[in-house]
N, C-alpha and C positions, 0 to 999 in steps of 0.2 A: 389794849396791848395784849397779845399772845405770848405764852408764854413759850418756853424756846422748845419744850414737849412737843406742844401742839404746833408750832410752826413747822416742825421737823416733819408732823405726820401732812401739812399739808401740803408740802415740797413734793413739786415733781420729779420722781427719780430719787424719792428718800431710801428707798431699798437697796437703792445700788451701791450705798454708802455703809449698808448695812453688813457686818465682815461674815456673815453666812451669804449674802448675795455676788462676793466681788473677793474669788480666792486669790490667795497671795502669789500664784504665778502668773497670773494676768498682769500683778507690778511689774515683773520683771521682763513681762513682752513688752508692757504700753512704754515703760522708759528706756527699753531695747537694751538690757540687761544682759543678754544673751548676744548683742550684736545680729540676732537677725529680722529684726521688727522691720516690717513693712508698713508705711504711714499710705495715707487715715487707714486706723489699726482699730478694729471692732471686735471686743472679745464675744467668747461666750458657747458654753458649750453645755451637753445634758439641756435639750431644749427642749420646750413644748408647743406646739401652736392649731392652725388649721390650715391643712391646705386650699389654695387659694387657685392654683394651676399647675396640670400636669400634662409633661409630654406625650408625643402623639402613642410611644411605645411601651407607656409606663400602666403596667395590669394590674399591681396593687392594692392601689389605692386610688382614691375620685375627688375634685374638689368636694369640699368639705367634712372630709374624714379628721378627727384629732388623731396628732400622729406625735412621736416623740423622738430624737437626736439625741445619738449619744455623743462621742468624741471625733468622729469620723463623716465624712459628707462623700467622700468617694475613694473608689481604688482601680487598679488596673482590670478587675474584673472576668483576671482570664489566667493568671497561675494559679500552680499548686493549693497554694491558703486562701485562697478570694474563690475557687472550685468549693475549696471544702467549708466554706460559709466561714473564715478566718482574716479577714480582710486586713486587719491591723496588722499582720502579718506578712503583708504585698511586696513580695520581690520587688516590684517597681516604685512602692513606698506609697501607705496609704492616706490620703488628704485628711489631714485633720481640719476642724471646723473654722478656726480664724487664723489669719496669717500664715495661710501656706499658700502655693501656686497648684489651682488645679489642672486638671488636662487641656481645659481651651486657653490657657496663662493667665486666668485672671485670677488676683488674691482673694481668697473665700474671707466674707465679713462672717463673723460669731452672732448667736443668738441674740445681742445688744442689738441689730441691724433690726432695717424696718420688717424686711423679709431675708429670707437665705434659700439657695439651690441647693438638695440634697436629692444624690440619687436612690432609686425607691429600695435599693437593697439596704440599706444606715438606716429606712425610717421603720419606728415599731409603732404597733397599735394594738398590744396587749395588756391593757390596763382599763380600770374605766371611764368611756368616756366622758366628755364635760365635768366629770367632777371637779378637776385641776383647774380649768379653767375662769369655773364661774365666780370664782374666791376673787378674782383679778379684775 
């Protein structure tokens, strides 16, 4: 018999339980708190991973670069603040990472998804990399 320590570490998705993993406004999206939760609702933001595929016009970055997401996946990318590298900013309103509508209308899932579409201006790659990763 394990005891409830060690079951806990070998539960998959024991982190997500964990309250530095899963911040308290995610409560109030996933039980639509706010009245505008959008179901199936995948949080998740400040992410990390590998890209896996990039479009035909994206120069940044290549698969398999580690890239990092902050709170934003896209913006109108053509006023005033999205010019002057301010995106969050966006007259036209900039897509946050889970439960918004992007420009083709479909709801962005959060870093909790198996993958996520960010465009290559939100992604950073100033850190080092695999370090983050390899812990995981």
């Amino acid at each position: 018999m394990m005891d409830s320590e060690s079951s806990n570490k070998d539960c998959l998705g024991w982190a997500a339980r964990d309250p530095s993993g899963v911040l308290s406004p995610y409560n109030f999206t996933r039980r639509n708190g706010h009245g505008n939760s959008k179901y199936p609702l995948v949080p998740g933001h400040e992410i990390v991973g590998i890209v896996n595929e990039v479009g035909s016009n994206v120069q940044r970055f290549k698969v398999s670069d580690h890239v990092g997401v902050g709170t934003y996946v896209n913006s109108c990318r053509d006023c005033e603040y999205c010019n002057d590298g301010l995106e969050a900013y966006c007259v036209k309103g900039a897509v946050f990472t889970f439960n918004f509508i992007d420009a083709d209308g479909t709801v962005t899932k959060g870093g909790y998804s198996s993958y996520i579409v960010v465009h290559e201006r939100q992604l950073y790659q100033n850190f080092p990399q695999r370090a983050y990763l390899q812990r995981f």
